[in-house]
C-alpha positions in Angstrom: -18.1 24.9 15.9 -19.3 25.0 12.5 -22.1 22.3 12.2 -24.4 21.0 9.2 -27.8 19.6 10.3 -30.2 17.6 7.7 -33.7 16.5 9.3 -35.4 18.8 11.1 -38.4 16.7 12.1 -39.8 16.7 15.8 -36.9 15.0 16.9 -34.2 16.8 14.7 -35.7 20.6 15.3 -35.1 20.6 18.6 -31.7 19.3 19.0 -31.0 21.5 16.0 -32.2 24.5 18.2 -30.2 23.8 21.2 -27.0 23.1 19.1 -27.9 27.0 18.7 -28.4 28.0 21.5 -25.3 26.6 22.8 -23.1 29.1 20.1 -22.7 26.5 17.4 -23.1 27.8 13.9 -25.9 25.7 12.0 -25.8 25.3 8.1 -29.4 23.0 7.7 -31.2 21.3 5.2 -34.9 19.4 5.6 -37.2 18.3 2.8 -39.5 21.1 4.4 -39.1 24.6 3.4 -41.1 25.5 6.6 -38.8 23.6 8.9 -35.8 25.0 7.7 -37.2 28.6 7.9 -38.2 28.0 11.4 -34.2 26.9 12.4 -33.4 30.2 10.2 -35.1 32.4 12.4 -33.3 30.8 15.7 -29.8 31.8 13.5 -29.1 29.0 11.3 -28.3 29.4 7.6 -30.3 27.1 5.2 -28.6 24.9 2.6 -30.4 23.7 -0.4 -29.0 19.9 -0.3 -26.8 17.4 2.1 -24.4 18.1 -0.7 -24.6 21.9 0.2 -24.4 21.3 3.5 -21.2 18.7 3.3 -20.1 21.4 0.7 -19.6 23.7 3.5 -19.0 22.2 6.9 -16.8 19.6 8.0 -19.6 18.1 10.5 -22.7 17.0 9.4 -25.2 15.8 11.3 -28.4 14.3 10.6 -31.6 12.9 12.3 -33.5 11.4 10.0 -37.2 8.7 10.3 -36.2 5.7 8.2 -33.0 3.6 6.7 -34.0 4.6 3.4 -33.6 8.5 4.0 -30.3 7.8 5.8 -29.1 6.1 3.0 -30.1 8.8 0.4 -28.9 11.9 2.5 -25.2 9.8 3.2 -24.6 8.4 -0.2 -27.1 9.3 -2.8 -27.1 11.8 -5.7 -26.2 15.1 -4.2 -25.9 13.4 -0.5 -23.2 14.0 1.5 -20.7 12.2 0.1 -20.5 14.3 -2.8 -19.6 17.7 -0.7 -16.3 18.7 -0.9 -15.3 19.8 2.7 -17.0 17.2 5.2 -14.7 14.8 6.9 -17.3 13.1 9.0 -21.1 12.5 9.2 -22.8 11.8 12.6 -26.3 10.0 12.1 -28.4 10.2 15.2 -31.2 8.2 13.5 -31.7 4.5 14.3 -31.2 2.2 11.3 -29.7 -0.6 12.7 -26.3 -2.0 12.5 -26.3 -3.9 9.0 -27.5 0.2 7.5 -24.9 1.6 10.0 -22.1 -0.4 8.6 -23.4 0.1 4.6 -23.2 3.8 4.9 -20.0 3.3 7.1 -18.1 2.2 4.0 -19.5 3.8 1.4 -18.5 6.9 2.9 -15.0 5.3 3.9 -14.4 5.1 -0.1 -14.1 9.0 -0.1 -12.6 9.1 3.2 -15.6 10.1 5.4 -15.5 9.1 8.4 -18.7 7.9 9.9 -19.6 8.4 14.0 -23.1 6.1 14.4 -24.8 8.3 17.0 -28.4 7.2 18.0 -30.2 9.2 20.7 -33.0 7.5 23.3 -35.5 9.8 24.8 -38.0 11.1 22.5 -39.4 14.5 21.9 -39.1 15.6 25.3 -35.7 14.5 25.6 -34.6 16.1 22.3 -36.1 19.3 23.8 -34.5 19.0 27.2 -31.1 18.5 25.8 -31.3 15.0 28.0 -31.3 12.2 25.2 -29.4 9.4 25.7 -27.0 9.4 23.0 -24.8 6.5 21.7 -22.0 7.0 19.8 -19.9 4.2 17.9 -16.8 5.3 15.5 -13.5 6.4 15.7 -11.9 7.8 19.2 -10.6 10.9 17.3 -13.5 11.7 16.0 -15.6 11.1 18.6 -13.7 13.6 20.6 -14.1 16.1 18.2 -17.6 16.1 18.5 -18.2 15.5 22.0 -18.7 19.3 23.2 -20.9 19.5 20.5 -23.1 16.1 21.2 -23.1 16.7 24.7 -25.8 19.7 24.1 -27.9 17.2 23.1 -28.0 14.9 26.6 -25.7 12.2 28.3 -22.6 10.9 26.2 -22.2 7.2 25.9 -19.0 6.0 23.9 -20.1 2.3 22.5 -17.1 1.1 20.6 -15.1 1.9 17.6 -16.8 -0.9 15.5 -19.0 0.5 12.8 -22.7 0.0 14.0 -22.1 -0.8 17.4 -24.3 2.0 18.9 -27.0 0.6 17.0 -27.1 -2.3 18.5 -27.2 -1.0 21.7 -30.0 1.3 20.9 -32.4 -1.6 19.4 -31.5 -3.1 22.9 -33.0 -0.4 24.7 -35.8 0.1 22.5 -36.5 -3.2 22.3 -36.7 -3.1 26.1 -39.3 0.2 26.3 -41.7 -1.3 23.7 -41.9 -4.5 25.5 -42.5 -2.6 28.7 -45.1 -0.4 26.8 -47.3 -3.7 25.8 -46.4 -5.6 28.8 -47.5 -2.9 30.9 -50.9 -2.9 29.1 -51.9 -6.2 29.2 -51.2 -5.7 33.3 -53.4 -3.5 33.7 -56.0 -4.8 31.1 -56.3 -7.9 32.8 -56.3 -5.5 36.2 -59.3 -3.5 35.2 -61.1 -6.6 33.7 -61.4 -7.9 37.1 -61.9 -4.6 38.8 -59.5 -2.7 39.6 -58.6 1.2 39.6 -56.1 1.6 36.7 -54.6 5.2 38.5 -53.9 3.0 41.6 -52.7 0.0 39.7 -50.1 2.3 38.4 -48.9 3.8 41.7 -48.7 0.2 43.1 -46.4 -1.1 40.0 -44.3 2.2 40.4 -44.1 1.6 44.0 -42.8 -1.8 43.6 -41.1 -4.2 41.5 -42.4 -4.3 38.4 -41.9 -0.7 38.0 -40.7 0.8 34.2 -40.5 3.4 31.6 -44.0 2.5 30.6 -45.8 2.7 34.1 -43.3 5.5 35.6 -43.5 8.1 32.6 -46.2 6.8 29.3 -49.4 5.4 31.6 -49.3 8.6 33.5 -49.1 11.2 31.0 -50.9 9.8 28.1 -52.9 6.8 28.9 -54.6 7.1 31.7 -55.6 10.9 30.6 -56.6 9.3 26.9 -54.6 11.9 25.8 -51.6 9.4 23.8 -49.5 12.5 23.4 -46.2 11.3 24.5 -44.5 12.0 21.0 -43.4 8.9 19.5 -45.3 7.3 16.5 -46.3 3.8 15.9 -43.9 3.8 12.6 -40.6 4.5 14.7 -41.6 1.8 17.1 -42.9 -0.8 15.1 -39.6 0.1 13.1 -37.3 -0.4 15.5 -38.7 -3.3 16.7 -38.3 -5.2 13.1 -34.6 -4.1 12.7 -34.0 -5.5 16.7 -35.2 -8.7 15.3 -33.4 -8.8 12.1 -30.8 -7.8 14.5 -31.4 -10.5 16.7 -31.9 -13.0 13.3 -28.4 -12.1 12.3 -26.5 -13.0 15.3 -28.7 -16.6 15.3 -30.1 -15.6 18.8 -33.7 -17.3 20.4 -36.1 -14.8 19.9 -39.3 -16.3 21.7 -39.9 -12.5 23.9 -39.0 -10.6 21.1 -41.1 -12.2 18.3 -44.1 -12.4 20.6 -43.5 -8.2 21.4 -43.0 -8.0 17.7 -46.9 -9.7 16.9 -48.2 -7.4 19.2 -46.2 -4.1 17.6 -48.0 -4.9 14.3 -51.6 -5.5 15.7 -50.7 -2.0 16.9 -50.0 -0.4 13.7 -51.9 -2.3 11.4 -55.2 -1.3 13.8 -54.2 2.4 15.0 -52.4 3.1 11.7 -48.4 4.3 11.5 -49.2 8.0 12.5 -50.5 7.5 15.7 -49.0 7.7 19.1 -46.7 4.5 20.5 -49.0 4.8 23.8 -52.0 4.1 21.7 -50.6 0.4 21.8 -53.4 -0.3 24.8 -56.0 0.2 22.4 -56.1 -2.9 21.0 -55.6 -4.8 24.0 -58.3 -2.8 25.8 -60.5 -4.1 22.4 -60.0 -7.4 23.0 -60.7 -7.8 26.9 -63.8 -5.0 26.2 -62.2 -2.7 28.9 -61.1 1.0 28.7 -58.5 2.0 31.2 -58.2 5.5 32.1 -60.3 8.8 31.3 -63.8 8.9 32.6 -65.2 6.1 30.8 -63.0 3.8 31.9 -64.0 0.6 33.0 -66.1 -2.2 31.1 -67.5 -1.7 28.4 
């Protein structure tokens, strides 16, 4: 099918390239000359605007980093709801339910329908074509789309209400960056007293406190030093703030989720927005004045 993409960022390039690969025909759009020219070489055709884009396509998608640019690219000045074919936009960024809805019915006003569609896997995932991706909206709609999503990873339909996938995705997310600080204080406090961090890991993995954090991040990019795994600090630290406005709004205790949410912004206040969400340890490690993993692990 005919398909706009906008946002062709780390997460966005690559489900923009599999779209592609699976025969769909790309018009795109990104802020970045470069990254559009790089999705033009795989076969796309560039647009200059989400108006352009929505001027020509029915389907637009985008994957965009904040609630802001989601906003803009939906219902700004020469955004999406100014193009004069498109009949629904599918937004695969997280911006919460309260943004979800906003865009929902300002779009509505000029009869665009709106499919929330956050995905949960990261780079890797987006590569893979194995994102978990959430879709809230109308039925119709949803199954017009579906071949098309389904390139991108495992279909989950939430509910028609506007911003429902949104909510389920701060769940999860909520859920991996609590593992991702819980795990590190673990196996902080496990290497303060001694222990091997590389067999701490395989003991937690073998047993019940296994997770995302200790099964997939701890090997790959803490233990190594490398902090590679492909998600910054900003999108975390993000997500985490809109779970608890989230969280706010539906007059929920929050005693977990305010306590991961102190630790989120030690993280980005000390290892700044841009770096990896694995770096998270590093302030932990700081504190106890251990390093876990690489070979000067240990005490310091």
């Amino acid at each position: 099918m005919d398909i706009g993409f906008i946002g062709l960022g780390r997460m966005g390039f690559h489900m923009a390239r599999r779209l592609i690969e699976a025969q769909h025909r790309l018009i795109v759009f990104d802020t970045s000359n470069e990254a559009i020219q790089r999705l033009v070489a795989l076969g796309a055709t560039a647009a200059s605007s989400p108006k352009d884009v929505a001027d020509r396509v029915e389907t637009v998608m985008a994957s965009l980093p904040s609630l802001q640019a989601s906003l803009e690219v939906a219902t700004g000045a020469d955004g999406v709801i100014e193009g004069k074919r498109v009949k629904r936009f599918v937004d695969l960024s997280t911006v919460g339910s309260q943004m979800a809805v906003r865009i929902h019915d300002a779009l509505g006003e000029r009869n665009i329908v709106q499919l929330d569609s956050p995905v949960s896997g990261g780079v890797a995932g987006a590569e893979k074509g194995t994102l978990a991706v959430m879709v809230s909206g109308p039925q119709a709609d949803y199954e017009t789309v579906k071949p098309a999503l389904a390139v991108l990873g495992k279909l989950f339909f939430i509910a028609e209400k506007p911003g429902a996938a949104q909510t389920m995705k701060l769940a999860n997310n909520f859920l991996s960056a609590t593992a991702m600080v819980a795990t590190s204080e673990a196996v902080v406090m496990g290497v303060k007293a001694g222990l091997d961090p590389a067999g701490m890991i395989d003991v937690i993995n073998a047993g019940s406190g296994m997770n995302t954090a200790s099964r997939d991040k701890f090997p790959r990019s803490v233990l190594p030093r490398s902090f590679d795994f492909g998600f910054a600090t900003a999108l975390m630290v993000k997500d985490v703030r809109l779970c608890l406005d989230e969280m706010k709004s539906l007059g929920l205790s929050m005693e977990v989720a305010e306590a991961v949410g102190r630790l989120w912004e030690t993280v980005i206040r000390d290892e700044g927005a841009d770096s990896d969400f694995t770096a998270a340890i590093k302030p932990i490690e700081k504190a106890a004045g251990v390093v876990v993993g690489g070979k000067g692990g240990g005490q310091k």
